[in-house]
Every structure is written in C-alpha cells, then in structure tokens.
C-alpha positions, 0 to 999 in steps of 0.5 A: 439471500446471496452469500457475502465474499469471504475477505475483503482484499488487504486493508479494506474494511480494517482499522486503519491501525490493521492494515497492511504496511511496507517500508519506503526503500528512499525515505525508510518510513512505513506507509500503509494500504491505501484504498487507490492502492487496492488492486496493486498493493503487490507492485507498490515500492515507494510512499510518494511520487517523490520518493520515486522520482528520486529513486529513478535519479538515483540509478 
C-alpha cells in the first residue's frame, strides 16, 4: 500500500475549533481557515469581500 501524506495543509481534516484563524484588519474579528482558502490561506488579509472593498475605499 502506498503510504499516506504526512500532514494535511492548514485546517483540512481538523476540528473546526483547531483551525487556523487571522484578524480582519477592517472589521477586527477573527475568521478561520476555510477550505476554498486552502491553497492561499498565506495571502488572505480580509473576512468578506466587504471588508476588502472598504479597505481599498479607504486608501
């Protein structure tokens, strides 16, 4: 039998209470890791597209 990835990236195949979170720098809530987030969790600033539009209305 082949052997099994070592890890799961970030959040995947964790309790919902594990995973990763950030800080919205707009709004100042936490958000977590969500799975359409996986391959960029990295580059992920905002918790909406609201709270980005706003940030880009900002500056």
């Amino acid at each position: 039998m082949p052997a099994k990835a070592a890890k799961k990236a970030f959040g995947g195949g964790r309790k919902p209470s594990e995973r990763p979170s950030k800080i919205c720098p707009v709004c100042g809530l936490p958000f977590s890791w969500r799975k359409k987030w996986e391959r960029d969790w990295d580059s992920v600033k905002y918790c909406s597209d609201k709270c980005r539009a706003a940030a880009k209305g900002a500056s």
